[in-house]
N, C-alpha and C positions, 0 to 999 in steps of 0.2 A: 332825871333828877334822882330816881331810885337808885337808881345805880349807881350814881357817884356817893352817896348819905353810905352804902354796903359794898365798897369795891369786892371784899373776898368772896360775895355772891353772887357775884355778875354774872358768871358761867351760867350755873340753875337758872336766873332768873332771865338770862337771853335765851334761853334753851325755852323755857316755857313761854316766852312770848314769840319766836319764830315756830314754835307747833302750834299758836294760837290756843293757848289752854284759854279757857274760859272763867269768869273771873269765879264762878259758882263751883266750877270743878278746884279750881284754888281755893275756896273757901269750907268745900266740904274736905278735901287733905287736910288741912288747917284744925277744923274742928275736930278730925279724927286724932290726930296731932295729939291735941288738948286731952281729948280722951282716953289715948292710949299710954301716954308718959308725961300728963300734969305740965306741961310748960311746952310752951312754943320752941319747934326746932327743922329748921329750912333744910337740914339733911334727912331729916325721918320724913318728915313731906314728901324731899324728894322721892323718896324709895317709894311711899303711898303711889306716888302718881309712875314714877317706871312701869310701877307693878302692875296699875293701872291700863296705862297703856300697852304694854306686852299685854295684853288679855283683851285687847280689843274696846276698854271701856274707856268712852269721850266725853260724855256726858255726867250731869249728878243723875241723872235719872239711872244712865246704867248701871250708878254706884250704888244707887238705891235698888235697882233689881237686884244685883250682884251680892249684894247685903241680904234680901231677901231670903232669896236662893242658899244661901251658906245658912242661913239661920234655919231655911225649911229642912237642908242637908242636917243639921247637927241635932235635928229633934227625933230621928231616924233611929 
């Protein structure tokens, strides 16, 4: 049903459900989304989560270490 309501989205959002993204790791892109450019937008998402996974992170947990980590990194 989602995908018919956003055809031009189909691609991203079949991509993220045949990797099995989880709905928490879609909701923490989502919130960073919000955070980083004020308004909801399914291409900056996407990149969150590429970038994501290129680095090996599957989980909110490892976005929350990975956030950690860069924040322990910038206090240096």
């Amino acid at each position: 049903i989602l995908l018919e309501i956003i055809p031009n989205k189909k691609n991203k959002l079949q991509k993220w459900i045949e990797l099995k993204i989880s709905i928490e790791l879609l909701t923490k892109a989502y919130e960073i989304t919000l955070e980083n450019i004020g308004k909801a937008s399914l291409a900056y998402m996407s990149k969150i989560i590429d970038n994501w996974l290129s680095s090996g992170i599957k989980t909110a947990e490892d976005v929350e270490k990975s956030q950690e980590q860069y924040k322990n990194k910038q206090k240096l």
